[in-house]
TIGUFI-936515 format. One record per residue (C-alpha): residue number from 1; x, y, z; residue in one letter. Coordinates in nm, 2 decimals, m for minus. Example, Ala and Ser with C-alpha at 12.3 -4.5 7.8 and 13.67 -1.06 7.14 Angstrom:
2
   pos        u        v        w   code
     1     1.23    m0.45     0.78      A
     2     1.37    m0.11     0.71      S
This chain:
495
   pos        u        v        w   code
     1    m1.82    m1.61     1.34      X
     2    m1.80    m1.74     1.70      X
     3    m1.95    m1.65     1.96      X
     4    m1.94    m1.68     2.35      X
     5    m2.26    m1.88     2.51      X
     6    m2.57    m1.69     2.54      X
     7    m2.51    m1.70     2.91      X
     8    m2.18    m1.54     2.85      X
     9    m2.24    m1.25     2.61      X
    10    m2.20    m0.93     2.68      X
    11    m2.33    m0.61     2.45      X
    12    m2.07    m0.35     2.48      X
    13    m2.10    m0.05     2.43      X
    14    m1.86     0.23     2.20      X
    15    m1.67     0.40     2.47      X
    16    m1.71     0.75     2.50      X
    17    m1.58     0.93     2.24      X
    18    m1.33     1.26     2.38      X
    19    m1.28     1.50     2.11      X
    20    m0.90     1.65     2.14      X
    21    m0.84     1.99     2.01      X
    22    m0.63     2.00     1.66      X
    23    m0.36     2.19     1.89      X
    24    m0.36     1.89     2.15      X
    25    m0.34     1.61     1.84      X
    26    m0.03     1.79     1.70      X
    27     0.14     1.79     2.04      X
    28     0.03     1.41     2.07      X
    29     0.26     1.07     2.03      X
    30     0.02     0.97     1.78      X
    31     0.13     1.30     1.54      X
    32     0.54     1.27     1.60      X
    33     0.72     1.16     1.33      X
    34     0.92     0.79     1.31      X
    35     1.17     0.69     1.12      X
    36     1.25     0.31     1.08      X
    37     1.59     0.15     1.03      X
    38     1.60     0.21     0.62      X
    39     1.53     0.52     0.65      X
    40     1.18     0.56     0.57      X
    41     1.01     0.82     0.81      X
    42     0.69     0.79     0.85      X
    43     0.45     1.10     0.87      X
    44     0.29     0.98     1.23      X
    45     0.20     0.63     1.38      X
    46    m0.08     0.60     1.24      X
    47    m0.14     0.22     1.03      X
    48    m0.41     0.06     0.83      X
    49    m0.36    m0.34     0.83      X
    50    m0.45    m0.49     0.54      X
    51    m0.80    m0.59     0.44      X
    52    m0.89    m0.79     0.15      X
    53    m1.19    m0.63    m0.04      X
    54    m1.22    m0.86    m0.34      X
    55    m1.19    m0.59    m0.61      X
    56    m0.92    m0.71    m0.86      X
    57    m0.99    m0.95    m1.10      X
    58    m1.00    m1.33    m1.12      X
    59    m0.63    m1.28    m1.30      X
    60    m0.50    m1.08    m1.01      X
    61    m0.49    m0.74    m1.16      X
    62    m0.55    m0.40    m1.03      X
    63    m0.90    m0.28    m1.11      X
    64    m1.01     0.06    m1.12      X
    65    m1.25    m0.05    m0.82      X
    66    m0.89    m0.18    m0.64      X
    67    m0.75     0.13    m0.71      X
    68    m1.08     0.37    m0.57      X
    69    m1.08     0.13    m0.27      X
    70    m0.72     0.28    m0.21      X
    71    m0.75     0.59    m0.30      X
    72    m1.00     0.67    m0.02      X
    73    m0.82     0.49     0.25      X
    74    m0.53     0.79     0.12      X
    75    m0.74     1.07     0.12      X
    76    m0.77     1.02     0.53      X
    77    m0.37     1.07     0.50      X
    78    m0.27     0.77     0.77      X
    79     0.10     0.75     0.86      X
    80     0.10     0.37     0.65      X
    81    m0.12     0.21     0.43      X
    82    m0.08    m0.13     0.39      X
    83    m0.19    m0.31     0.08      X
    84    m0.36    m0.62     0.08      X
    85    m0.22    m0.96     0.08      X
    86    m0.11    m1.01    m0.25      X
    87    m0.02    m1.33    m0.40      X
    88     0.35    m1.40    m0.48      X
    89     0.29    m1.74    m0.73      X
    90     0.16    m1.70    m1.02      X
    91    m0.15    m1.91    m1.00      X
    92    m0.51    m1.89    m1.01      X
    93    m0.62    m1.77    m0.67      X
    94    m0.97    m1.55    m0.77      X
    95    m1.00    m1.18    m0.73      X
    96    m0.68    m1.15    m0.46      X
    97    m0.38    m0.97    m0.62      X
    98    m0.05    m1.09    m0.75      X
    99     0.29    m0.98    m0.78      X
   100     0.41    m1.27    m0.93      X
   101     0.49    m1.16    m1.27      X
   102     0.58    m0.83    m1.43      X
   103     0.29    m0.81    m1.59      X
   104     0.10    m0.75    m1.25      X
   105     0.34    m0.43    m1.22      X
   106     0.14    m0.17    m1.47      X
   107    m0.16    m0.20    m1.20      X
   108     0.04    m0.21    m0.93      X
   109     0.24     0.09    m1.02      X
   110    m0.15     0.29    m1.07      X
   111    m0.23     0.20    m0.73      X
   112     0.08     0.39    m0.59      X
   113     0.07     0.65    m0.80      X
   114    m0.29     0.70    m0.67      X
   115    m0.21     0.64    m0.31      X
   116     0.06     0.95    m0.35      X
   117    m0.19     1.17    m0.52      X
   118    m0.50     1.11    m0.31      X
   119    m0.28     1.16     0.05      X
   120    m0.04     1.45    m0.10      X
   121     0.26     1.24    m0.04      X
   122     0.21     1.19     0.31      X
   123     0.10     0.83     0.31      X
   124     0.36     0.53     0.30      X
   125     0.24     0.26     0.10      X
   126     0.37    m0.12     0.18      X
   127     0.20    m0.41     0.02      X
   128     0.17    m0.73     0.22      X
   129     0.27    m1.07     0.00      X
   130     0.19    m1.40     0.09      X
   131     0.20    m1.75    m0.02      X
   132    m0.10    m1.97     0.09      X
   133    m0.10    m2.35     0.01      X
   134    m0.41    m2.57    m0.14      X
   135    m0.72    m2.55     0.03      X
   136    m1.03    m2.76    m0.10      X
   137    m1.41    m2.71    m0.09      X
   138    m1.60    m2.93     0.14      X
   139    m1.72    m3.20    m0.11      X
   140    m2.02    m3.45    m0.17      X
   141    m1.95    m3.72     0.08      X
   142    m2.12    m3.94    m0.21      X
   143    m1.84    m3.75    m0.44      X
   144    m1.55    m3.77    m0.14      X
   145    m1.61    m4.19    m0.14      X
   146    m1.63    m4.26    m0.52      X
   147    m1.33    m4.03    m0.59      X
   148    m1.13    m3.85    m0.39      X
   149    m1.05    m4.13    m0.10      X
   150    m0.74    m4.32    m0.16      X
   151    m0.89    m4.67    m0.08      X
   152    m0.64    m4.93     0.09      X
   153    m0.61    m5.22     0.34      X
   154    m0.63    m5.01     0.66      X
   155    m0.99    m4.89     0.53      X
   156    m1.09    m5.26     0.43      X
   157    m0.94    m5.37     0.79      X
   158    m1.15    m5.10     1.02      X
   159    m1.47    m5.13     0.78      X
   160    m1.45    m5.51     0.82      X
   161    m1.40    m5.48     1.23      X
   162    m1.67    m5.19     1.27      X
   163    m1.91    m5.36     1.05      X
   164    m1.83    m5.72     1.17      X
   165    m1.77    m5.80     0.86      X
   166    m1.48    m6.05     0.78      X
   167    m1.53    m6.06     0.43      X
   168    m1.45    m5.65     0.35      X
   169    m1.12    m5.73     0.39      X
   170    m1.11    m5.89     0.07      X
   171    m1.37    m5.64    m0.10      X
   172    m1.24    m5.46    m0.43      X
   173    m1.22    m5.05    m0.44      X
   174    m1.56    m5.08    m0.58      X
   175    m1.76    m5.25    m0.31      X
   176    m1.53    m5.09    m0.02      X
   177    m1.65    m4.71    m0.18      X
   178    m2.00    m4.85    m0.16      X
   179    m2.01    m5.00     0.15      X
   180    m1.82    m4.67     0.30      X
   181    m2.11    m4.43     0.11      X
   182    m2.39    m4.59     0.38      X
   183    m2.18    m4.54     0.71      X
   184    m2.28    m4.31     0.92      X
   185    m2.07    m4.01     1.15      X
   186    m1.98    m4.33     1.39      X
   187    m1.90    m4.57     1.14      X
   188    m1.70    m4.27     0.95      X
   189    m1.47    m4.18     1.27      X
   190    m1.41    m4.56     1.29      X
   191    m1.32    m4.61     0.95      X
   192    m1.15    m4.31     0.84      X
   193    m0.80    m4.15     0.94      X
   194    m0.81    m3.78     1.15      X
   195    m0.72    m3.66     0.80      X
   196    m0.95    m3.83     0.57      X
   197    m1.24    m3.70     0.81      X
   198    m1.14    m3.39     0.79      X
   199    m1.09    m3.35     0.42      X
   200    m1.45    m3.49     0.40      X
   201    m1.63    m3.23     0.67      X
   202    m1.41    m2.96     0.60      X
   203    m1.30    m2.97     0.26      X
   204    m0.87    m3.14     0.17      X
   205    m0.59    m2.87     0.30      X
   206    m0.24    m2.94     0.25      X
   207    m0.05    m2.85     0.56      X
   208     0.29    m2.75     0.55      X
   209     0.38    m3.09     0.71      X
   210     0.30    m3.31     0.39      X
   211     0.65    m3.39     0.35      X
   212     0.52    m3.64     0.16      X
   213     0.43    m3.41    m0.11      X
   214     0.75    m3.29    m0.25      X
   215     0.63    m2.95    m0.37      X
   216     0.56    m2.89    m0.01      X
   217     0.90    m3.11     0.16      X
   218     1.09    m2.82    m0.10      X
   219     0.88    m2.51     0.05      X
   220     1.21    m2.40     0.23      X
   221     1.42    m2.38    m0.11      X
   222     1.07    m2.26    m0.34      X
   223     1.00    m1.98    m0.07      X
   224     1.28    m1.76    m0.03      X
   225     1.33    m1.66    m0.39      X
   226     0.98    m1.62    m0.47      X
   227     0.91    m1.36    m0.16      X
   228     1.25    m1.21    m0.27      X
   229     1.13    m1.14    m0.63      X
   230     0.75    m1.06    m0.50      X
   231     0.95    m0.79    m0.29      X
   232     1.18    m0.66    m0.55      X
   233     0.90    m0.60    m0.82      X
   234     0.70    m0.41    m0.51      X
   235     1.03    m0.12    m0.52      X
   236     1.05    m0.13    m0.87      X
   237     0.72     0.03    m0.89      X
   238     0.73     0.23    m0.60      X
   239     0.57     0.07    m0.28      X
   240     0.77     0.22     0.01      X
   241     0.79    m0.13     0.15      X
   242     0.69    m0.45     0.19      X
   243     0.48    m0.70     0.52      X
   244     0.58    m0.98     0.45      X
   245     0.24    m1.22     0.57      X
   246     0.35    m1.47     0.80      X
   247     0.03    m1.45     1.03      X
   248    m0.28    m1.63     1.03      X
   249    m0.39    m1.93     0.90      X
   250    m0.17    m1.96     0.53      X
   251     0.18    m2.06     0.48      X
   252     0.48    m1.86     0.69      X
   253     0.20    m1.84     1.00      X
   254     0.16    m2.25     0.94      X
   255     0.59    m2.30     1.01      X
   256     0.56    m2.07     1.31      X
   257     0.31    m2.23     1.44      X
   258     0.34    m2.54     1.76      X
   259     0.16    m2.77     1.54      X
   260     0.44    m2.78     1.31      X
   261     0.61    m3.16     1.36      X
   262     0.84    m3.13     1.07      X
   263     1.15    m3.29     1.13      X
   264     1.36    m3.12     0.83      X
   265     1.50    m2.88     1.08      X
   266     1.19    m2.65     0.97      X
   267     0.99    m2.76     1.26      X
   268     0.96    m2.90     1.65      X
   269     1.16    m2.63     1.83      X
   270     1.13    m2.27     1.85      X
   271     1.44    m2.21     1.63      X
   272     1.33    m2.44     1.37      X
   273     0.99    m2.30     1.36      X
   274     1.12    m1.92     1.25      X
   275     1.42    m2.07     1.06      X
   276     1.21    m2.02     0.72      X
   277     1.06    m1.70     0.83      X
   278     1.47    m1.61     0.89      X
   279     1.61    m1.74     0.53      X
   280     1.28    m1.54     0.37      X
   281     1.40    m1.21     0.54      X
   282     1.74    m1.25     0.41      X
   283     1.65    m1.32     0.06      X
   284     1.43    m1.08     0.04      X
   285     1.67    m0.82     0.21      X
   286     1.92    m0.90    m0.04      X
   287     1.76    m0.88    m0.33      X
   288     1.59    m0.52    m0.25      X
   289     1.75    m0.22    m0.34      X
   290     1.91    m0.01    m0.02      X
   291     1.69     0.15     0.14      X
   292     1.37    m0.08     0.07      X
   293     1.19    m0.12     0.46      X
   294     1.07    m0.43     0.51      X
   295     0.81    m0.54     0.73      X
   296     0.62    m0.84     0.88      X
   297     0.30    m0.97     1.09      X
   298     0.27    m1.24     1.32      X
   299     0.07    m1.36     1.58      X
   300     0.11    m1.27     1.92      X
   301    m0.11    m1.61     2.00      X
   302    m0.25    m1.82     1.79      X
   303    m0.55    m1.86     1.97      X
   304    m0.61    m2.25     1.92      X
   305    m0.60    m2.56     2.12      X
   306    m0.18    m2.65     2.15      X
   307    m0.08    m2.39     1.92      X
   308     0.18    m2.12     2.00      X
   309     0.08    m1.84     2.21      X
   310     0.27    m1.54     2.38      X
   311     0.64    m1.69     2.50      X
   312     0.69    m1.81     2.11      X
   313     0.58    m1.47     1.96      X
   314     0.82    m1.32     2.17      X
   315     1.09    m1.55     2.07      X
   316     0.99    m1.50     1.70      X
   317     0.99    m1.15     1.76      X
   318     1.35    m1.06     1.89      X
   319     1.47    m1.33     1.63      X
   320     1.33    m1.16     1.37      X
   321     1.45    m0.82     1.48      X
   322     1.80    m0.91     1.51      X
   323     1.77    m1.05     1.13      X
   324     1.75    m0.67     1.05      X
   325     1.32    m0.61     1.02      X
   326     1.20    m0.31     0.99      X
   327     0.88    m0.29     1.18      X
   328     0.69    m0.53     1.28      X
   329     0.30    m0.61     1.31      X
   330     0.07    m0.77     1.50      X
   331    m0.19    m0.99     1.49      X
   332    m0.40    m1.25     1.68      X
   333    m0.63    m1.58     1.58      X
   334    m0.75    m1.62     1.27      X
   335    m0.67    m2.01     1.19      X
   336    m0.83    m2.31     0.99      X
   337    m0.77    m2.56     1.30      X
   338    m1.08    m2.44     1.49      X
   339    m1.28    m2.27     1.16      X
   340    m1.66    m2.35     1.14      X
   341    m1.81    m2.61     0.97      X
   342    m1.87    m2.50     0.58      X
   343    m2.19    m2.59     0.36      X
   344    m2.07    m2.84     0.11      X
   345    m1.97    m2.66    m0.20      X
   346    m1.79    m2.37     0.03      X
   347    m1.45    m2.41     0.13      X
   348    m1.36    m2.34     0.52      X
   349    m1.29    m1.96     0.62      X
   350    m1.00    m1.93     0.92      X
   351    m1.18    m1.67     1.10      X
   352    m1.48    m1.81     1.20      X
   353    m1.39    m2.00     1.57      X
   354    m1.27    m1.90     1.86      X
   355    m0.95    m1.75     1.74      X
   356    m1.13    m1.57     1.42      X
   357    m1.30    m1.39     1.73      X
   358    m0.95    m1.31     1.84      X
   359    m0.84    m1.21     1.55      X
   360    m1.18    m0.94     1.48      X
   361    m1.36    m0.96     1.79      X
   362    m1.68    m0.82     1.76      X
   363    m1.90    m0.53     2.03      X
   364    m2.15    m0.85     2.14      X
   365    m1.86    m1.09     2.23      X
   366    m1.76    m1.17     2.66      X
   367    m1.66    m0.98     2.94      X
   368    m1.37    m0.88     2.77      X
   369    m1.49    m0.66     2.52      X
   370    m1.33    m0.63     2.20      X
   371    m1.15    m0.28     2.25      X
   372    m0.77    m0.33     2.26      X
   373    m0.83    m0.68     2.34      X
   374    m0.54    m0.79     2.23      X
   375    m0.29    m0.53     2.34      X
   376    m0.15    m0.64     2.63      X
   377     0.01    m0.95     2.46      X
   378     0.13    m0.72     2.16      X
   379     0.32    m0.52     2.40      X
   380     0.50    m0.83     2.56      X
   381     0.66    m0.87     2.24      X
   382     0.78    m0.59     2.23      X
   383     0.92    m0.57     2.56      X
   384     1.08    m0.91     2.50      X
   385     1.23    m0.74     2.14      X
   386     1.34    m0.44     2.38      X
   387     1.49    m0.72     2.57      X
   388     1.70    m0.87     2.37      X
   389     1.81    m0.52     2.26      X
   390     1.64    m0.40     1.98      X
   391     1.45    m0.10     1.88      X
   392     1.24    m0.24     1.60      X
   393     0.94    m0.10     1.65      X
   394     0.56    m0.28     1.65      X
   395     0.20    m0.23     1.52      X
   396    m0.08    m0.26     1.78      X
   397    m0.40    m0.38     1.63      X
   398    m0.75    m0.47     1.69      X
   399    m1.04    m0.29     1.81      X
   400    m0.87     0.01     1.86      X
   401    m1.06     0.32     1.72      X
   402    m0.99     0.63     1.90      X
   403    m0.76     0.92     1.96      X
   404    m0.78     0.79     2.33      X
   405    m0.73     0.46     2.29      X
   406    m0.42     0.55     2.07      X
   407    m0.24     0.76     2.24      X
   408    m0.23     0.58     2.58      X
   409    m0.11     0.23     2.35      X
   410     0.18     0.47     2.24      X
   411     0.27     0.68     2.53      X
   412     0.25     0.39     2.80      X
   413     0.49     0.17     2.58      X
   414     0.28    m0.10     2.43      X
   415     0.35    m0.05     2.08      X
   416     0.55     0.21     1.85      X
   417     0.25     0.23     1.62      X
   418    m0.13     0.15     1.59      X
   419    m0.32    m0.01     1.35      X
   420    m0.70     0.04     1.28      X
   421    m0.87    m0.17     1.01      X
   422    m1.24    m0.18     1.07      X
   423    m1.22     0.21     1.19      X
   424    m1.11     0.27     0.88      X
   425    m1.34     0.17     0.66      X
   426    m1.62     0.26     0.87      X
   427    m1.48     0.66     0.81      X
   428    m1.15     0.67     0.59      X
   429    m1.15     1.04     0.70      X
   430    m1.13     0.99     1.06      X
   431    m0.73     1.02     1.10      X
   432    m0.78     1.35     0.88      X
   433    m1.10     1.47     1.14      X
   434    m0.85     1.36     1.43      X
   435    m0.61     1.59     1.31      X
   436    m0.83     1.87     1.25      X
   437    m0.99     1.86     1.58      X
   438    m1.32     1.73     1.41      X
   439    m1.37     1.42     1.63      X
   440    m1.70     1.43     1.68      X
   441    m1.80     1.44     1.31      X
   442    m1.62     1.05     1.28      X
   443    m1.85     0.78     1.19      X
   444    m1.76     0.52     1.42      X
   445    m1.77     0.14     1.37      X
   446    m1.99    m0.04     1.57      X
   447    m1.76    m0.34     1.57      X
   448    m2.05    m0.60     1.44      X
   449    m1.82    m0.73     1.17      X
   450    m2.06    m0.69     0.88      X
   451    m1.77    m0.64     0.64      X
   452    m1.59    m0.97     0.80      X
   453    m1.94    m1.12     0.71      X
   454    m1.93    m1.02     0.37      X
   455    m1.56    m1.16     0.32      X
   456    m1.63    m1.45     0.46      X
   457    m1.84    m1.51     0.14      X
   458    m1.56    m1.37    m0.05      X
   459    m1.84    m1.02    m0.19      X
   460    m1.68    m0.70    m0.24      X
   461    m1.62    m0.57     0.10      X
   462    m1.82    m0.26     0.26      X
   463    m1.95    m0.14     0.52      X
   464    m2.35    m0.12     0.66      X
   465    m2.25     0.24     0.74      X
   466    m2.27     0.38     0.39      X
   467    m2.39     0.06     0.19      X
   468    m2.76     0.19     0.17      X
   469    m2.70     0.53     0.17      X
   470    m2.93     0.65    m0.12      X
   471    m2.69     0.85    m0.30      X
   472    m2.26     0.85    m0.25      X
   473    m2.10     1.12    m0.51      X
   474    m2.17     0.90    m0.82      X
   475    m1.97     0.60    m0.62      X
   476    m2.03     0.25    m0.85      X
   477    m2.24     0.00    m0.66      X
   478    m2.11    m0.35    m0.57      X
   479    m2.17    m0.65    m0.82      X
   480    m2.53    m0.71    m0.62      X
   481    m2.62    m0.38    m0.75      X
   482    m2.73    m0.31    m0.34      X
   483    m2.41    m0.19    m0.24      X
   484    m2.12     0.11    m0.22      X
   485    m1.82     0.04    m0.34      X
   486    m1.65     0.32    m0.15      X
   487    m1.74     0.49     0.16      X
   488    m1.91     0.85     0.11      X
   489    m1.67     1.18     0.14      X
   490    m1.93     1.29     0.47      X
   491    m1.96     1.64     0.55      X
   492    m1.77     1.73     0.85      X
   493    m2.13     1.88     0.99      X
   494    m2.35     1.62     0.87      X
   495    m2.59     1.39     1.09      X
């Protein structure tokens, strides 16, 4: 992941830790009760964003691993669960789940029957479903020149003039892949398109403005009834709601976002940015039983060089509120446009520049500090959704991991509910400790994004809290045989 220059780091430390009384955590904003528009009320404003552990199988089925991974989140009893971002095509996407077929209910139905078990019933459970478009790895540059580049005049022209060469122009395919296989990184950025050079360094990614492409010119008629069926199988088996996923780097994020140019009417402006985002509510609002709550993330900034930032998340946010959402979530960051480098053979990761830092910024980071960091924006959207009249309420997230912290997000206005992802799985217990007056038995994450480290290289997801611990209740070890799958059930009085 990023990091600031050496001259600019700053190792913060975990902020001191105040231990509330059970008595004073009942009495908090953090403990009352909310109820969203559909009726759903949730137990507290509590809310664990989703995180993608790589558990289910290369098919997208639940595994018994996917459902343990679950299953302890529950037995902390947070207000909302949120499951991870589960596929809603049904096509090959590796160990991320699906909902794009019946067939993915069976498993799906396990996991919320085990969600409802482990937290008593107190837990809602939403599942987050997504649509991401094709990604590439970084290939060969040998490979990239004798196969994958679409040879034509334009390359024969700029070879000829960079090499001063007349007679290229008139070279076949053949010769032209030859001759382009010896340039170096200046001959490349003069021969190449923007695009071609970055399908070579970083691996092809089709972008949502390949209108070219007609799978991807027909997104806004494929989109809206595939989202709606994703979200009607999720209350057929019993998910208390759906997110739908339009943050980040993947699809829904990609219309939102400033760097969208399409001219369709799905692009430029503001209103033609959310217009998709809009058409999938309402399809999947009407194809959901009454009742269903239906929720969705987006950034508050994007976090990248001319890409939308607070005043459009604002925009995005009342819209979206007055099309009827439920609750809404919020994120930062986390986008391919500035993404590292990757090794050839790997494909590129969206959190590993400056807005990946954003998005999970980490204890050694700048001035700044990662606690909250991103609050302040979050609650501009919802003063702007407050604005235009609406009560939906929002999740606060990132780097928040205490009662403290919490309760002042709540009770000064910033957000309706908070979100805590890497707390989380550092202690699934610490809501439950929280509520029982046992703060100071949490096991606090230190914020050095070991687990982001680990999905980065798409491994089963843990933490270097309880990966080594010699023994963990009979818990099975990750597929390097090095690891917990699942965070230990600690004694409240342990060390």
């Amino acid at each position: 992941m990023w990091k600031p220059p050496p001259d600019q780091r700053v190792r913060h430390e975990l902020p001191r830790l105040a231990v509330p009384s059970a008595a004073e955590v009942a009495r908090s904003m953090m403990s009352s009760p909310l109820t969203l528009a559909s009726g759903l009320v949730l137990a507290d404003r509590t809310w664990v964003p989703a995180m993608v552990p790589w558990r289910a199988t290369d098919d997208g089925e639940v595994t018994g691993d996917v459902v343990d991974w679950y299953r302890r989140f529950a037995e902390g009893q947070p207000g909302v669960i949120v499951i991870e971002a589960t596929g809603i095509r049904d096509v090959a996407s590796g160990p991320l789940l699906r909902i794009g077929d019946d067939r993915y209910l069976p498993g799906l139905e396990r996991l919320v029957r085990a969600v409802g078990e482990a937290s008593g019933g107190r837990t809602r459970l939403f599942v987050q479903i997504i649509d991401f478009l094709r990604i590439r790895r970084r290939p060969e540059p040998a490979k990239y020149f004798a196969s994958f580049l679409q040879i034509d005049a334009g390359h024969r022209r700029r070879l000829a003039e960079h090499l001063h060469r007349p007679e290229l122009e008139a070279a076949s395919d053949a010769q032209t892949r030859g001759v382009l296989a010896t340039l170096d990184d200046e001959g490349i950025d003069a021969v190449l398109t923007a695009r071609e050079r970055a399908s070579l360094r970083m691996g092809e990614r089709e972008l949502v403005t390949d209108v070219d492409l007609p799978h991807v010119r027909d997104l806004p008629a494929t989109l809206p009834p595939l989202f709606a069926a994703a979200a009607e199988r999720a209350a057929r088996v019993g998910f208390d709601g759906v997110e739908l996923h339009f943050a980040h780097a993947y699809t829904m994020a990609s219309f939102l976002s400033a760097h969208n140019t399409r001219s369709d009417g799905y692009g430029v402006t503001r209103d033609g940015r959310v217009r998709l985002p809009l058409e999938v509510l309402r399809a999947v609002r009407a194809e959901c039983p009454r009742g269903a709550s239906i929720g969705a993330r987006i950034l508050c900034d994007e976090a990248i060089e001319g890409g939308s930032g607070v005043e459009d998340a604002c925009h995005f946010g009342a819209a979206l509120a007055a099309e009827g959402l439920d609750v809404l979530s919020l994120s930062t960051g986390g986008k391919y446009e500035d993404a590292k480098q990757p090794k050839v053979g790997d494909a590129a990761y969206p959190y590993t520049g400056k807005s990946g830092f954003e998005c999970m910024p980490t204890a050694l980071g700048d001035a700044r500090g990662p606690f909250g960091r991103n609050v302040a924006k979050q609650a501009r959207v919802r003063a702007a959704i407050r604005a235009a009249g609406h009560a939906t309420p929002t999740v606060a997230a990132g780097g928040i991991a205490s009662f403290a912290q919490m309760e002042e997000i709540l009770q000064s206005g910033q957000a309706d509910l908070v979100g805590a992802a890497r707390q989380t799985l550092a202690d699934p217990d610490w809501l439950s400790k929280i509520r029982r007056g046992r703060g100071q038995d949490i096991r606090r994450c230190t914020f050095s994004n070991y687990c982001e480290a680990l999905d980065q290289r798409h491994k089963q997801v843990t933490c270097q809290l309880w990966d080594h611990l010699p023994t963990n209740d009979g818990a099975r070890r990750a597929s390097d045989g090095k690891r917990w799958l699942i965070a230990p059930r600690w004694d409240d009085h342990s060390t």
